[in-house]
C-alpha positions in Angstrom: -36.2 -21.6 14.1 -33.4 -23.9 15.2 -32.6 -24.9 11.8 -32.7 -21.5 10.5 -30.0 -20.3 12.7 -27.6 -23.4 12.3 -27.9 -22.6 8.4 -26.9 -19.1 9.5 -23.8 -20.0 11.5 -23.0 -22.4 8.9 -23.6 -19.5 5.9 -21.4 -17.4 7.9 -18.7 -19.9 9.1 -18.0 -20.8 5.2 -17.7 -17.4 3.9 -14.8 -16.6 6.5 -13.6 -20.2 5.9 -13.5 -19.2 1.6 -12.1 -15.4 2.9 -9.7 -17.1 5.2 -8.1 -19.5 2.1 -8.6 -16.5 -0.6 -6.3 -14.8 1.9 -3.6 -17.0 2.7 -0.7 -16.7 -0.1 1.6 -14.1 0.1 1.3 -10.9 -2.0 4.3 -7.9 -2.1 3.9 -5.2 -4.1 5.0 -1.5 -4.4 2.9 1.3 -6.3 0.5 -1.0 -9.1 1.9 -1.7 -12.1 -0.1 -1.6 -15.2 -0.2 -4.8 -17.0 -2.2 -5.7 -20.5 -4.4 -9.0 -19.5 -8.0 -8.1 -20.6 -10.3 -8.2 -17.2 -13.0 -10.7 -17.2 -16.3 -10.1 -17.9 -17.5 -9.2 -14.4 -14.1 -6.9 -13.7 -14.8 -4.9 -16.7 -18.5 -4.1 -15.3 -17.0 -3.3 -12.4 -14.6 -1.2 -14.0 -17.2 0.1 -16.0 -19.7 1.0 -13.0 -17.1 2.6 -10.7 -15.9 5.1 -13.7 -19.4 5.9 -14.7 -20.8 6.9 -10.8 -23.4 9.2 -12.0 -25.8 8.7 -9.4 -22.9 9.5 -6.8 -23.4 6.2 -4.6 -20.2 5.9 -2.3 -17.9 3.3 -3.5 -19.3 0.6 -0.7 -22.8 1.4 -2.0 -21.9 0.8 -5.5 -19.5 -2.0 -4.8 -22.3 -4.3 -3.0 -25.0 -3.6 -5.4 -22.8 -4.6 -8.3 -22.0 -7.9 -6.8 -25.5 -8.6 -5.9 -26.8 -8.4 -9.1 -23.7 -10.3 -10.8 -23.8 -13.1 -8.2 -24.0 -15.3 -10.6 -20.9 -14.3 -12.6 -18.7 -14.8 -9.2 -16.0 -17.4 -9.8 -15.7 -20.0 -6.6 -12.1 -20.1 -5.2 -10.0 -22.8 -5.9 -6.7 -24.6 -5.2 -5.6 -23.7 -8.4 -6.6 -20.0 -7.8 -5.9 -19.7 -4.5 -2.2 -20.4 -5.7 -1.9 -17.9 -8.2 -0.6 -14.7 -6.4 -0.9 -12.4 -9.8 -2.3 -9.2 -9.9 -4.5 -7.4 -12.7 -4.6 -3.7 -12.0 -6.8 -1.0 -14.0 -6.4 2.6 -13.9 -9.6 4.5 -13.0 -10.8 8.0 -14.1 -10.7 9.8 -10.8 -6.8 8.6 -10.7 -7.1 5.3 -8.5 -6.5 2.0 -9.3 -8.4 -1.2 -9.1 -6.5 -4.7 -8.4 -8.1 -7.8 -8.7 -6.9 -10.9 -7.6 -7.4 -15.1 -8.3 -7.9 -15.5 -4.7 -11.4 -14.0 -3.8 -10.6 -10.4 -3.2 -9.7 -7.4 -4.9 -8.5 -3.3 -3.3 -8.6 0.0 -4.3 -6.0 2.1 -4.1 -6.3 5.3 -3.9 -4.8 9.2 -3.4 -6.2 12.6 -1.9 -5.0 15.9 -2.3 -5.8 19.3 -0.4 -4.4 22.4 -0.3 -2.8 22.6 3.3 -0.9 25.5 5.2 1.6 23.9 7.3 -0.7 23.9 10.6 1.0 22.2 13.7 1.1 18.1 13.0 1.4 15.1 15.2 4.9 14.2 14.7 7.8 15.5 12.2 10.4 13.3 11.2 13.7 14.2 12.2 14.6 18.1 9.6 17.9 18.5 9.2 19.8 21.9 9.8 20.0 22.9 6.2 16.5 22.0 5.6 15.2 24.7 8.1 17.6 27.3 6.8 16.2 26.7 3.0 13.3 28.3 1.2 11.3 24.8 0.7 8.2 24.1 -1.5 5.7 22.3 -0.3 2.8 19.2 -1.7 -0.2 18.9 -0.9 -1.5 17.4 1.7 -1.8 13.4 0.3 -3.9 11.0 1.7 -3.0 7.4 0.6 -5.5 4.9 1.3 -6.4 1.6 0.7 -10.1 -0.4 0.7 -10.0 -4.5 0.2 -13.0 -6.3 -0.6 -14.4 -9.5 -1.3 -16.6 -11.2 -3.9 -19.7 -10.9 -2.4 -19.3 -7.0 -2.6 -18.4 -6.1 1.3 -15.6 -4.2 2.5 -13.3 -5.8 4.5 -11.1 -3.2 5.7 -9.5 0.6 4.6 -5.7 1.7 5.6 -5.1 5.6 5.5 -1.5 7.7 5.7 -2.1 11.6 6.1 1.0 14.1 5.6 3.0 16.4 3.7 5.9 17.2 2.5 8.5 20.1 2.0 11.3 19.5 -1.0 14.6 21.5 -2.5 16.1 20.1 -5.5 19.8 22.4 -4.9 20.5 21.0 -1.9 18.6 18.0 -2.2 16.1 18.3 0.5 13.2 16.3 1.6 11.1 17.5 4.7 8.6 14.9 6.0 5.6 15.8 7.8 2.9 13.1 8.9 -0.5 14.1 10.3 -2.1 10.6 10.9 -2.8 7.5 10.0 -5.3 5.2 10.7 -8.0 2.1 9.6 -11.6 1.6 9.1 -13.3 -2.0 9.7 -15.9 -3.1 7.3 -19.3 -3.5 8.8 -19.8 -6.4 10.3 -16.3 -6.4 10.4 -14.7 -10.3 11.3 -11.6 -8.4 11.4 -9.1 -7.2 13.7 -5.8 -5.6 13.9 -2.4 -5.7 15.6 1.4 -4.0 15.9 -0.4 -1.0 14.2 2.3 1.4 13.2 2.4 5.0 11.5 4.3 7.7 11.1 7.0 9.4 8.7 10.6 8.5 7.8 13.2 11.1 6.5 15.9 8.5 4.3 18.7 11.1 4.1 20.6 8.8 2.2 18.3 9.1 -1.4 16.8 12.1 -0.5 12.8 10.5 0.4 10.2 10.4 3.0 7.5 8.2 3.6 4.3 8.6 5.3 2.6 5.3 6.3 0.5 3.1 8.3 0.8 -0.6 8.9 -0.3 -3.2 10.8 -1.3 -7.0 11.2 -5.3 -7.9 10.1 -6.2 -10.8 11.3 -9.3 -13.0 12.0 -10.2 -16.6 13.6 -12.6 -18.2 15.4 -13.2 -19.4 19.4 -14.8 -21.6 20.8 -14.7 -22.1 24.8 -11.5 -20.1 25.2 -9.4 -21.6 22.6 -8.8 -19.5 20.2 -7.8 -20.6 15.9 -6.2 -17.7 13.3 -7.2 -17.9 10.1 -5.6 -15.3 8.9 -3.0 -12.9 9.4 -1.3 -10.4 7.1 0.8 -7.5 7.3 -0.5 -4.6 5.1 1.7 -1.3 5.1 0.1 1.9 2.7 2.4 4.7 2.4 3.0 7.8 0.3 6.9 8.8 -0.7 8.2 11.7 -2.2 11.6 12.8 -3.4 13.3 16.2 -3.5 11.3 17.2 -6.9 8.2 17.1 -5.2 7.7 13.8 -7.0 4.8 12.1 -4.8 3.2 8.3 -5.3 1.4 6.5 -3.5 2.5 2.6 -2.4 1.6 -0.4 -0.7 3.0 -3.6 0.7 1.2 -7.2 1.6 3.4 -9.8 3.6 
């Protein structure tokens, strides 16, 4: 029984040890970018399963059975991967993009849209006097979110930012309006989060507004009081739009 558990703390203490170093280079990105490299053999199943979801299993669900039966086509982290900060990122059918990484993880980013009709919100960025005298249009409301996982098909972590916006092209006119933010810890979750920040941002100066959510998600260990970080990075996910009513979805790792 003794035994048994130690293998169990030590299981568990060299997973977050592998997370910890897939985690610890520096990534900073704005929306994906598309780029050519063919995806390995067990991205492309991935790829293949999440775009043919016929049996309606939540992306989680799906995610952790895929991995479990393609363990053995898992590539161990390295020193030489853990180096390489490149991204390969695949459009999805439902719109959203899949990123995968040399470093033990890969994310989903992704965008919601419902119809909305201007109910009362949280906080509204600061409207200027011309905007409230103008006939604006309005988006939808978009929800830009983003889930990161690891190799072993669990979900580490989801960032949301909630919001609208109203637009004029003649004056150029952008009207932010956040609803919320927020995040969602994997379960078990080893994670946990700091300086959380959301809101929404009217730049007068190009005409945009930005709806996002950030924060710091970290993890370490303790032991008798003293505690070790293993990791710590800042992750902002955000929507813009401009006064065209031209809306995308972005992120930003630190």
């Amino acid at each position: 029984m003794i035994k048994n558990k130690i293998k169990r703390i030590t299981i568990l203490f060299m997973t977050m040890l592998i997370l910890s170093m897939a985690f610890t280079a520096a990534v900073s990105a704005q929306e994906s970018s598309k780029i050519s490299d063919k995806p390995s053999e067990l991205e492309q199943g991935l790829i293949d399963a999440l775009n043919s979801n016929t049996k309606s299993f939540s992306t989680d669900d799906l995610i952790t059975n895929y991995f479990k039966a393609n363990k053995d086509k898992i590539p161990t982290p390295n020193k030489d991967t853990l180096d390489d900060t490149s991204l390969r990122t695949y459009e999805l059918k439902d719109g959203s993009d899949v990123t995968f990484t040399n470093q033990g993880f890969f994310f989903i980013t992704s965008t919601k849209k419902e119809l909305n009709n201007k109910k009362e919100i949280q906080n509204t960025a600061t409207t200027s006097l011309v905007a409230s005298m103008s006939a604006l249009q309005y988006t939808p409301t978009i929800t830009a979110s983003q889930s990161f996982y690891s190799l072993i098909g669990t979900r580490l972590f989801t960032i949301y930012s909630k919001g609208y916006y109203g637009f004029n092209v003649n004056p150029a006119i952008v009207e932010t309006h956040y609803t919320d933010a927020w995040y969602s810890l994997g379960t078990p979750s080893i994670f946990q989060v700091s300086n959380w920040k959301e809101g929404g941002i009217n730049y007068l100066n190009t005409h945009t507004g930005e709806i996002y959510g950030s924060g710091h998600f970290h993890w370490g260990i303790e032991i008798q009081g003293v505690g070790l970080v293993l990791y710590d990075k800042y992750i902002k996910v955000y929507s813009t739009c401009d006064q065209f009513g031209n809306v995308h979805r972005k992120y930003e790792m630190q």
